[in-house]
N, C-alpha and C positions, 0 to 999 in steps of 0.2 A: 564501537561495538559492531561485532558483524552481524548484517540483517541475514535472516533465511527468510528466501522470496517462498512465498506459500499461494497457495490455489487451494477452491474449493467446491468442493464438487457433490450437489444434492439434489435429488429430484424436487424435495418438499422447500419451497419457497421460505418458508418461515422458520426451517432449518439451517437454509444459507444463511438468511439474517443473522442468526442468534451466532453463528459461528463467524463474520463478518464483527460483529461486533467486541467480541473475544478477541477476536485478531487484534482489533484497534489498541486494549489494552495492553498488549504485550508490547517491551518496546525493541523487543529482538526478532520482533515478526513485522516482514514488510509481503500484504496482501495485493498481488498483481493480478488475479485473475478469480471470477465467481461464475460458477455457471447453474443453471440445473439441467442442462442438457450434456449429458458423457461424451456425447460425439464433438459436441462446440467444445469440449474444453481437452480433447485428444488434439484436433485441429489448432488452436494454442497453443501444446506443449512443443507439438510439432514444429513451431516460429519461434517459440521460444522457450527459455531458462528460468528452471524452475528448483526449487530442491525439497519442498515437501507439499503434499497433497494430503488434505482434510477429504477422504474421501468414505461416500454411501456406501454400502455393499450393496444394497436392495433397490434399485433403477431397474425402470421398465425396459428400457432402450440396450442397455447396456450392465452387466452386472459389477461390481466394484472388484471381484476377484479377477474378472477377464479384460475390466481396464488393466490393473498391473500385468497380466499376462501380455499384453501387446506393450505396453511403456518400459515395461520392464522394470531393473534396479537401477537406472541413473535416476531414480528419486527414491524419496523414503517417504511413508505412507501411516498414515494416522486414521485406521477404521471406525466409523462409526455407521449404525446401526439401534435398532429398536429391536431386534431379534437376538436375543443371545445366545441363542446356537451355533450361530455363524463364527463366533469369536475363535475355535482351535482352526476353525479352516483359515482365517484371516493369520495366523499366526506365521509369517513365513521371514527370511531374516531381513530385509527391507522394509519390514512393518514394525512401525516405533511401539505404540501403541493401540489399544483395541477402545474406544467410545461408547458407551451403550446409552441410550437417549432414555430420558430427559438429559440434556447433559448439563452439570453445574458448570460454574466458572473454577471452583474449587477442583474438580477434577479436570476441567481444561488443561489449568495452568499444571497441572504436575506432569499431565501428560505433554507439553509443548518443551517444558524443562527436561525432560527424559529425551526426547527430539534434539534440540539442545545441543547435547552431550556425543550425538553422533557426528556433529560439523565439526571441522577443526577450525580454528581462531584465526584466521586466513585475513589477517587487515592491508595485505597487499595489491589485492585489485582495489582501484577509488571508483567508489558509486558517481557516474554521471548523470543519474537521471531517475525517474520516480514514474510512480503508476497511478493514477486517478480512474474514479468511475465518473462516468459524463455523458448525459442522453443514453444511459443502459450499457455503456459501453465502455471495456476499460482501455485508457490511453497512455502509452508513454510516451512522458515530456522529459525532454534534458534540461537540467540546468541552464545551461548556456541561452535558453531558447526565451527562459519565461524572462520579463521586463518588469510585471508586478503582479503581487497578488494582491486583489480584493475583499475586504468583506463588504456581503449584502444579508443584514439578517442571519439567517440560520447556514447559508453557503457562503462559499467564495467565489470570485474570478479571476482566472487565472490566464495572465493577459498573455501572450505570444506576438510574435511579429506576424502574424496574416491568422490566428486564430484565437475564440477565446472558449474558456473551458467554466461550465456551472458546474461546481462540484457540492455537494452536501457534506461539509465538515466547518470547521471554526480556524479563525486566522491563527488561535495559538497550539493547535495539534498541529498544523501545516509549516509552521514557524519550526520547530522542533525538526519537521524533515528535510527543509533547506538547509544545505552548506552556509561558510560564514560570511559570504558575498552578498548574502539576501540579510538586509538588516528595516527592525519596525518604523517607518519614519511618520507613523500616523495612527490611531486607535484602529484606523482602518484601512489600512495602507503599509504592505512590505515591499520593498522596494531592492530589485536588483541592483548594487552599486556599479557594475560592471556599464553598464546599459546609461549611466548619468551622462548628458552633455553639460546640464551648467545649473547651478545652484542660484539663483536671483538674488535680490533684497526685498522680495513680498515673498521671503521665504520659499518660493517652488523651483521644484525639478524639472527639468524640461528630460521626457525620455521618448525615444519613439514618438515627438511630434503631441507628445498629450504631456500637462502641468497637471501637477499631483504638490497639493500643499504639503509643509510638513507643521509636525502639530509643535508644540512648543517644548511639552516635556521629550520628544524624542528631540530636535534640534542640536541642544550639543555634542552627544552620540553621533550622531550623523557629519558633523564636523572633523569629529575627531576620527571618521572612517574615510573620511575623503580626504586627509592629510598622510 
């Protein structure tokens, strides 16, 4: 399934939220960037690759008609707003749909399906890498890079060779966004196979200089992945 990388962009803090959260649900949307600052998240698009924006019309800083006016149409644009006045001016042909707050999930979701439908089915470039929030911050990791992931409680950590990442999600939403190189070898413990030096007989992996047990019911799985 091809992901459309989405951004989101709201003055009102509790409006990111709820549309952060919406993201999480869909499994065709991958959220790489949140701000409530216009200008921090022009500066983003500027670095990087985007293809549709959850964007406010009504910022003090910046209005949501005159971010598309500088961004232009290499993205498509999903307005939302508390004002429904603004909805024919938002209407312009890079604009998927128009949001009017409160927003449901019920109207999220038809409006991201209508979004959808303007990607083509593109499964020729391969995703090497993914987007996390971590100390307020969103980062991209490659595959290649992470060694394991963690659960602690309500986050994960996500181990790298010289960095580690506290992320606020659950090992098995993050399971779902690794390639099939990253497999469970522990209730709390994912483990990049790429990264193994030697399997023991007190059952541990030796990766990156740190033993990580494996649990029992994952055990033959993990056999049968290293053969």
């Amino acid at each position: 399934m091809k992901k459309i990388k989405c951004i989101i962009v709201d003055d009102e803090p509790l409006a990111v939220s709820l549309l952060e959260n919406y993201v999480e649900k869909i499994p065709f949307l991958e959220l790489i960037f949140s701000s409530e600052n216009p200008i921090e998240a022009l500066e983003f698009i500027q670095k990087n690759e985007a293809d549709l924006v959850f964007l406010d019309i009504q910022m003090p800083e910046l209005t949501g008609i005159n971010f598309m006016k500088i961004v232009g149409d290499k993205m498509k644009y999903i307005l939302t707003t508390a004002y429904s006045e603004y909805a024919l001016e938002g209407y312009e042909h890079h604009v998927v749909d128009y949001l009017l707050k409160p927003i449901s999930f019920e109207r999220f979701n038809k409006s991201v399906l209508k979004a959808q439908e303007r990607f083509p089915l593109d499964e020729t470039k391969e995703v090497n890498h993914f987007f996390v929030k971590s100390s307020g911050q969103q980062h991209r990791i490659n595959f290649e890079d992470v060694f394991y992931v963690e659960s602690i409680k309500d986050y994960v950590n996500i181990k790298t060779q010289n960095q580690e990442y506290i992320v606020l999600d659950t090992l098995k939403s993050l399971e779902n966004k690794l390639p099939a190189n990253f497999i469970r070898i522990h209730k709390s413990f994912i483990l990049n196979l790429d990264k193994v030096k030697s399997l023991s007989s007190k059952k541990v992996i030796l990766i990156s200089e740190h033993e990580i047990s494996v649990g029992e019911m994952y055990k033959s799985n993990l056999l049968d992945k290293l053969k």
